[in-house]
C-alpha positions as CSV (number, residue, x, y, z in Angstrom):
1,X,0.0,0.0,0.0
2,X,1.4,3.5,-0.8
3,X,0.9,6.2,1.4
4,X,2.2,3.5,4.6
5,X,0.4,3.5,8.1
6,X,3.8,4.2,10.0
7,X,3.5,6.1,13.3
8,X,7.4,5.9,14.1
9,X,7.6,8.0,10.8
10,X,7.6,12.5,11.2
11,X,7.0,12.4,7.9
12,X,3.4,10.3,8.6
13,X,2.9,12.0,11.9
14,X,3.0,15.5,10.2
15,X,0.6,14.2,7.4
16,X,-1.5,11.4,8.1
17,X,-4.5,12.3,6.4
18,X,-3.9,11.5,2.6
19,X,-3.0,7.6,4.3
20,X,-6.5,7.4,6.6
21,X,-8.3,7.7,2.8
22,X,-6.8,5.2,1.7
23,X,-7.2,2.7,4.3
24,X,-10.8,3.6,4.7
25,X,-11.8,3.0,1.4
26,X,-9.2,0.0,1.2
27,X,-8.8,-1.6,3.9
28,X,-11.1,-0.6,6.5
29,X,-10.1,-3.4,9.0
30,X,-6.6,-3.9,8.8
31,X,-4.1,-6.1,10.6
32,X,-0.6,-4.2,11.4
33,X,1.9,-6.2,12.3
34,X,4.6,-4.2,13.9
35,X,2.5,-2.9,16.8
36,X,0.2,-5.9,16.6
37,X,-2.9,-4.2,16.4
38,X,-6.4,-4.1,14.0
39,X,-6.4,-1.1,12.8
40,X,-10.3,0.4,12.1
41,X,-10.5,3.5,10.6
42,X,-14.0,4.3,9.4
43,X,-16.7,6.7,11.3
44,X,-19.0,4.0,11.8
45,X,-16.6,1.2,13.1
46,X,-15.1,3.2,15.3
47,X,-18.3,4.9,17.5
48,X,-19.6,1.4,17.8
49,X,-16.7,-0.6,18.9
50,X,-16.3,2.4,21.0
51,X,-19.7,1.7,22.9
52,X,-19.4,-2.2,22.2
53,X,-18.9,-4.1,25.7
54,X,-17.1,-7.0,23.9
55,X,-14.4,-4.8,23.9
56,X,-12.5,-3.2,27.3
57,X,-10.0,-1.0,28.0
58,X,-8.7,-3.7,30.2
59,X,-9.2,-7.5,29.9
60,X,-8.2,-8.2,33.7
61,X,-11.4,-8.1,35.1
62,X,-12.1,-11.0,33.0
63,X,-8.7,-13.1,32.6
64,X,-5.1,-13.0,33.0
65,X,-2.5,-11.9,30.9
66,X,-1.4,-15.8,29.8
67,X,-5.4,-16.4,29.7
68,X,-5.5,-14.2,27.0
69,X,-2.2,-14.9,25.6
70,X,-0.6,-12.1,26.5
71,X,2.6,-11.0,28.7
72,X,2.4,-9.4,31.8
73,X,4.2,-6.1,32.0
74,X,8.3,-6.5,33.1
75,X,8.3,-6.3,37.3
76,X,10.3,-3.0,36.9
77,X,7.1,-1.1,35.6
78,X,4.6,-1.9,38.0
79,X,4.5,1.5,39.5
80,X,3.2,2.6,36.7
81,X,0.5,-0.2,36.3
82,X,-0.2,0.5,39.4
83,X,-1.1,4.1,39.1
84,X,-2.3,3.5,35.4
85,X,-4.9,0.7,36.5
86,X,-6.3,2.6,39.7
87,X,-7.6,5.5,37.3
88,X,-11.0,5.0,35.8
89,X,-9.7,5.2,32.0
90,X,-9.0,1.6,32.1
91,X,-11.2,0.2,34.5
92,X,-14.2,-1.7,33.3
93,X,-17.9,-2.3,34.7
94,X,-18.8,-3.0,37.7
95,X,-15.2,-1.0,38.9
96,X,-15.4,1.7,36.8
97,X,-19.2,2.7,36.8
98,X,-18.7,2.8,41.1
99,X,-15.5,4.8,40.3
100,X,-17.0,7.1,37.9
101,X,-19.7,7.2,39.9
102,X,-17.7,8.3,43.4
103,X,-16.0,10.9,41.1
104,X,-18.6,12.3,39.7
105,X,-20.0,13.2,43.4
106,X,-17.1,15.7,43.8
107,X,-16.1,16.7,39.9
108,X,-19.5,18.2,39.6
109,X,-20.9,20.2,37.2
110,X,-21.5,22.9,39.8
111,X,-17.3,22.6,40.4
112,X,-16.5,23.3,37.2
113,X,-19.0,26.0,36.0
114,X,-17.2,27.9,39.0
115,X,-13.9,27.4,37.2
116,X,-15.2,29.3,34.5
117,X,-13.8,33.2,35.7
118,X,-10.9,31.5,36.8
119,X,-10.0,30.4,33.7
120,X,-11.5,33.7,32.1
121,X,-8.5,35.4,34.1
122,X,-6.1,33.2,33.7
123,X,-6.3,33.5,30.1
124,X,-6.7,37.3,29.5
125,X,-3.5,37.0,32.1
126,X,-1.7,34.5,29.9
127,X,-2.6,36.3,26.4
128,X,-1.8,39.8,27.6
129,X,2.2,38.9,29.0
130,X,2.2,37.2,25.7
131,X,1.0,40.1,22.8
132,X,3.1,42.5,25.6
133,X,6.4,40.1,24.5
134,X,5.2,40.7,20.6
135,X,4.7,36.7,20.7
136,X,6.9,33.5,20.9
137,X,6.3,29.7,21.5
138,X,2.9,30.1,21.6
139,X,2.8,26.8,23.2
140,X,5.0,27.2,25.7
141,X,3.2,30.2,26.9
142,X,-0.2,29.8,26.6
143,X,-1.0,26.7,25.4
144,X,0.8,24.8,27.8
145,X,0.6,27.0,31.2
146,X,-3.2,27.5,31.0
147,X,-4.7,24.1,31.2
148,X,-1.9,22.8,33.9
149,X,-2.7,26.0,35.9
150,X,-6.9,25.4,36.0
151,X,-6.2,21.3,36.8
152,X,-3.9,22.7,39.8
153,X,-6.6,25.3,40.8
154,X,-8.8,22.3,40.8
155,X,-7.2,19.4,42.6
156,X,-5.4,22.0,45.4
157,X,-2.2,21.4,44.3
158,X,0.1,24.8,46.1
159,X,1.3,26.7,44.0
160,X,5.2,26.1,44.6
161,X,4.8,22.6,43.9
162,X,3.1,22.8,40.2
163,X,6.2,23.3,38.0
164,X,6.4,19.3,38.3
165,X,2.9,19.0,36.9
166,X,3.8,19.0,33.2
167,X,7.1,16.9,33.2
168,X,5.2,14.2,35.5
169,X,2.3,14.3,32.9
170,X,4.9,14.0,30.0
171,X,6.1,10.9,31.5
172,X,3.8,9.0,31.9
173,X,2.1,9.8,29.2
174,X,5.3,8.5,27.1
175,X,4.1,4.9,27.9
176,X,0.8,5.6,25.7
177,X,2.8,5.8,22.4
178,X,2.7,2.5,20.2
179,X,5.6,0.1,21.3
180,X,7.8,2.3,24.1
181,X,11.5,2.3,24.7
182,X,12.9,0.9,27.8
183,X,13.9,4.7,28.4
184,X,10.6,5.8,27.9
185,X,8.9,3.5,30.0
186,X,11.8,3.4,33.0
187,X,11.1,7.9,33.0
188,X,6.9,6.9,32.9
189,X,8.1,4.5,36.2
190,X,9.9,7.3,38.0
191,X,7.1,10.2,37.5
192,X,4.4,7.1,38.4
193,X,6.6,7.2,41.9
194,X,7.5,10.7,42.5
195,X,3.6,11.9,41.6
196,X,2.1,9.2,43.8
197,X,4.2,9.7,46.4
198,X,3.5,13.6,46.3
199,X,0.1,13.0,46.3
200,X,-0.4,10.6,48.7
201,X,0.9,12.9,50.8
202,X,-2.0,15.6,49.8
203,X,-4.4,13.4,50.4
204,X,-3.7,12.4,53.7
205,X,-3.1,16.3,54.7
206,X,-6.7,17.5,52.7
207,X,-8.4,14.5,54.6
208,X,-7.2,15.9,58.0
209,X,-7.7,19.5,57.2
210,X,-10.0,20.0,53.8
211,X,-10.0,22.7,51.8
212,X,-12.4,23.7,48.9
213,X,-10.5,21.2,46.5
214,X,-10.9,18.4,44.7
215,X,-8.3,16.4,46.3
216,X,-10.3,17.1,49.6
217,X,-13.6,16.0,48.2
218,X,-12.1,13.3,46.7
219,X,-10.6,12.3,50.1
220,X,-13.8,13.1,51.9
221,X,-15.6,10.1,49.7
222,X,-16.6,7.1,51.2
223,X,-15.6,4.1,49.0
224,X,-12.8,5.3,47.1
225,X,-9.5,3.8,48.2
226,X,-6.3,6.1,48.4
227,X,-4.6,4.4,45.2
228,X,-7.9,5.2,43.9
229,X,-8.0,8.5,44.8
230,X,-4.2,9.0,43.7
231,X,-5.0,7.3,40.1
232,X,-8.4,9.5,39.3
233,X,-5.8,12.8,40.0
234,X,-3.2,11.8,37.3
235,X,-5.6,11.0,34.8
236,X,-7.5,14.1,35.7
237,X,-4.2,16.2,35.6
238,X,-2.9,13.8,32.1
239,X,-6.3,13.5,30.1
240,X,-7.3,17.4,30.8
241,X,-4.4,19.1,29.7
242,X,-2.3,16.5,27.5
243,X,-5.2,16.7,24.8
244,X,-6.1,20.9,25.5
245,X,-2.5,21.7,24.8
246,X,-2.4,19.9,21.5
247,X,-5.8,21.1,20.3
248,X,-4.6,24.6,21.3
249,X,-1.3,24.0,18.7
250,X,-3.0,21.9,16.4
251,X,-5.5,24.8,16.2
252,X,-3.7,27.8,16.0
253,X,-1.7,26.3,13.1
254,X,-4.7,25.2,11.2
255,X,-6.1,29.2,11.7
256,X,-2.7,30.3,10.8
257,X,-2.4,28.1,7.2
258,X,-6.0,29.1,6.6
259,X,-6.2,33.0,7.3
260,X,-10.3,33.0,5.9
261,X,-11.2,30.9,8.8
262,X,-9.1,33.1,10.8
263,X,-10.6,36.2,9.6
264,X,-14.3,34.8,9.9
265,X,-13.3,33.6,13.5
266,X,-12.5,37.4,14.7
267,X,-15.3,39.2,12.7
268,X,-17.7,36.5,13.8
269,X,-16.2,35.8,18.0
270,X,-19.7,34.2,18.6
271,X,-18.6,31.3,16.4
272,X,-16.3,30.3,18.9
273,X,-18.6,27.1,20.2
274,X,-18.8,25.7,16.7
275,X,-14.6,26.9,16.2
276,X,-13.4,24.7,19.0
277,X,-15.4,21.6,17.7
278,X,-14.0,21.9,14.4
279,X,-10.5,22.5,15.9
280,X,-10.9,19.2,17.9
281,X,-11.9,16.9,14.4
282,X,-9.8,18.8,11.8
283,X,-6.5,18.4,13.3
284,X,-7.5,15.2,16.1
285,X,-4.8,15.7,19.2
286,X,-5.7,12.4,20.4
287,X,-5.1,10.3,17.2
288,X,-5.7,6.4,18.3
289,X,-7.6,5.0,21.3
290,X,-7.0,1.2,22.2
291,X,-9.3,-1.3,23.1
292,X,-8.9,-5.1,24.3
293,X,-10.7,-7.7,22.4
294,X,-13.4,-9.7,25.1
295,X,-15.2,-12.1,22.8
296,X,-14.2,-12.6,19.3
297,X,-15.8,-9.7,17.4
298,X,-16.6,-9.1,13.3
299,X,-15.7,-5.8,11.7
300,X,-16.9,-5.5,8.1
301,X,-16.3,-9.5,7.3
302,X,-13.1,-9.5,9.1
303,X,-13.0,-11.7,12.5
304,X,-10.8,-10.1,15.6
305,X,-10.7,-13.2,17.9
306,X,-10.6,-12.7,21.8
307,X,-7.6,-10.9,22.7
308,X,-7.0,-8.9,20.5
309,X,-6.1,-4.8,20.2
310,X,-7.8,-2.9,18.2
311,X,-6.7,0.2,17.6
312,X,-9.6,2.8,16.5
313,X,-8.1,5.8,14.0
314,X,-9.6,8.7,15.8
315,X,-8.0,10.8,13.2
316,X,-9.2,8.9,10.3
317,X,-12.9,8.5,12.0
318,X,-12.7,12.3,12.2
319,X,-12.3,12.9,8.5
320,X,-14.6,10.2,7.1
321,X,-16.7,11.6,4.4
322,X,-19.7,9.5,5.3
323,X,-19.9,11.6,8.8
324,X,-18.7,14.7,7.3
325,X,-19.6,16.5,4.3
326,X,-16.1,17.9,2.6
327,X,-14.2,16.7,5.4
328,X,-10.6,18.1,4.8
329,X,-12.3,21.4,4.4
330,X,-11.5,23.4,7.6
331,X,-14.5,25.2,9.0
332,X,-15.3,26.6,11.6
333,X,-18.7,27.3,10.6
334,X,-19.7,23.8,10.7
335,X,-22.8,22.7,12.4
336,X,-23.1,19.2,11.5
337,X,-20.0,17.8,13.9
338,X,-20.2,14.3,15.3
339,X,-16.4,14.0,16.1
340,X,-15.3,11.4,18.3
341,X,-12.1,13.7,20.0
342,X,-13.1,13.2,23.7
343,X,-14.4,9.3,22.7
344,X,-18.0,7.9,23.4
345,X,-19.9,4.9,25.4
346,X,-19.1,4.6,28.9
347,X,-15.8,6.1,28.9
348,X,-16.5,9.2,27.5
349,X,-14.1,12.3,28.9
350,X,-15.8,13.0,32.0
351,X,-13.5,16.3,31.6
352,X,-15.1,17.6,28.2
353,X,-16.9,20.7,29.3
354,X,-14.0,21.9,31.1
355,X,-11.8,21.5,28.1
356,X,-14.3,23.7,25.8
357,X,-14.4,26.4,28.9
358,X,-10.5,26.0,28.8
359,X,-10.6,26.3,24.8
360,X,-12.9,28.9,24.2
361,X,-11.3,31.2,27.3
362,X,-7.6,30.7,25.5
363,X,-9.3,31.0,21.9
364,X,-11.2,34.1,22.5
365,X,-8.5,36.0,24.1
366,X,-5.7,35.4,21.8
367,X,-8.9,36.6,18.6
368,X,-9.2,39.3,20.9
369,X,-5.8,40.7,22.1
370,X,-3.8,39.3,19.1
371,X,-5.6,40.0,16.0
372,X,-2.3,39.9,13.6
373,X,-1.1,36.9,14.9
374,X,1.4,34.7,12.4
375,X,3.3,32.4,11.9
376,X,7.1,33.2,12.5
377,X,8.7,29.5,11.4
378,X,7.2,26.2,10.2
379,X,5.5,24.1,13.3
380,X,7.3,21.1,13.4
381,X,4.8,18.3,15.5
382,X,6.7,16.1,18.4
383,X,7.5,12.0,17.6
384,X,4.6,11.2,19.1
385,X,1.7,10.0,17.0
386,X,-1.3,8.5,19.7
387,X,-1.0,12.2,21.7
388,X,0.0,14.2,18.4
389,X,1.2,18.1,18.9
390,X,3.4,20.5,18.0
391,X,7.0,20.8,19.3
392,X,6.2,24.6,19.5
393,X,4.3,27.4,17.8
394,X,6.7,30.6,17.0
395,X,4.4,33.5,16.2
396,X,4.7,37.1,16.2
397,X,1.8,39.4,17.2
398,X,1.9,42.3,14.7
């Protein structure tokens, strides 16, 4: 097959668009071999198997590893299992509808509608240090400092201990790419510790003297163990800004390379609700989500016996032309917008409306306080192709 599914590849990973259409319409269900994984890149396939319980984001609750003819993990990472597998993400039914159910009692709507000035003025704060430099790494700036900021605001983490956040985060989220290094996943081990550690600590303090925090209603709810506790606070802190950073980069360079959309955006500042969906499908930050094989499955003819991986092309599913009409077209007019970005079924991102508060405040400010905004160098996206961003975002504000 030309245009080769290769995530290892900067060449795919800045471009993998032109390869999804051609495994859509060719091979829809397709067996990779070097990250041994079906591949499933159509709209369709990949919202059902999405809400499909023959498929888990963990088999564990219903087998061992050699059961389904798998390898347990090398001794050496287990702190990073261990963190990993307390967090609701990859916990199935009955364990993750109680978790997600103890969660939701303190991540309440009412919680994060109150976030909403705070990111407001974190935002305007953010933007106007940046147009006052005459730009930069837009990344680096705004993109990154905002979201990393509100999730610290939220769980109570103090102020002079938040520049750890984002390298933590980074680490751990290393061990999501397709086949990690042994140096990747030893750094993912030693941020599983060090963050742990650090908020185990938290915890125990915020249970004896509670604040107005997540970390102290988390800690104040009956039912949820400590490891518990500890794992629901990384993925919080990894799935709510990992994904907002990239849509921020991802975004800004699509707005840049298309200065109509860019112009319509400003004259137009209402549009921003229907601007940040179409941010989140054109250019998908999370571009593969993984799920276990439970009972042999059929996808379009093809059989995926139990134990399997699938491996569901968010990116592709994003720009399939039977969901979208014109889908390489970049619009942020569009109304008709089923993307899958924050996933569907039971695991859908419990964090999605504070992502589009997050989105919006950053989006709206930068329209606002930045209106000749460009490009100063070529964006150049990081290795990574499951979380996919940019390395940095050099503009200059005119």
């Amino acid at each position: 097959m030309s245009h080769a599914f290769d995530p290892w590849s900067p060449e795919f990973v800045a471009a993998p668009y032109p390869t999804y259409a051609r495994l859509r319409e060719e091979s829809p269900v397709l067996w990779f071999e070097p990250s041994r994984q079906y591949l499933i890149s159509r709209h369709e396939d990949v919202n059902a198997l999405l809400r499909d319980r023959r498929l888990g984001r963990s088999y564990l609750h219903v087998a061992t590893h050699e059961e389904m003819g798998r390898s347990a993990p090398p001794d050496y990472q287990e702190p990073f299992w261990t963190l990993n597998d307390n967090g609701m993400l990859d916990r199935e039914p009955p364990d993750h509808t109680r978790l997600r159910r103890l969660v939701s009692q303190a991540f309440t709507p009412r919680r994060v509608e109150a976030l909403r000035p705070v990111v407001q003025r974190l935002a305007d704060e953010l933007v106007d240090a940046f147009v006052a430099e005459g730009g930069g790494d837009l990344i680096a700036n705004v993109a990154e400092p905002l979201p990393v900021t509100v999730i610290a605001e939220l769980l109570g983490i103090p102020e002079a201990d938040r520049h750890a956040l984002r390298p933590w985060s980074a680490a751990i989220c290393g061990m999501y790419e397709l086949n990690p290094s042994r140096e990747t996943a030893e750094a993912a081990v030693r941020a599983s510790e060090e963050f742990s550690e650090y908020l185990r600590a938290l915890a125990r303090r915020r249970k004896d003297d509670p604040r107005d925090d997540l970390v102290s209603a988390l800690a104040a709810v009956e039912g949820l163990s400590e490891d518990e506790l500890i794992g629901t606070c990384v993925l919080l802190l990894n799935a709510g800004h990992e994904a907002t950073v990239n849509v921020t980069g991802n975004g800004w360079r699509a707005l840049l390379l298309h200065p109509e959309q860019h112009l319509a955006l400003q004259e137009k500042p209402e549009l921003i609700g229907t601007a940040v969906e179409e941010l989140m499908r054109f250019d998908t930050p999370l571009q593969m989500f993984e799920r276990w094989v439970l009972e042999d499955i059929e996808v379009r003819g093809v059989t995926i016996p139990r134990g399997s991986e699938v491996a569901l092309l968010f990116g592709s599913a994003n720009h399939d032309p039977a969901a979208f009409a014109d889908p390489e077209r970049f619009d942020v007019t569009r109304r008709d917008n089923p993307h899958i970005s924050f996933g569907a079924g039971i695991h859908y991102c419990l964090g999605a409306p504070l992502a589009r508060i997050e989105l919006a405040a950053s989006f709206g400010a930068l329209l606002a306080k930045a209106p000749g905004l460009r490009l100063s160098s070529e964006p150049v996206y990081k290795p990574g192709y499951v979380i996919r961003g940019l390395k940095s975002l050099d503009v200059s504000v005119a």
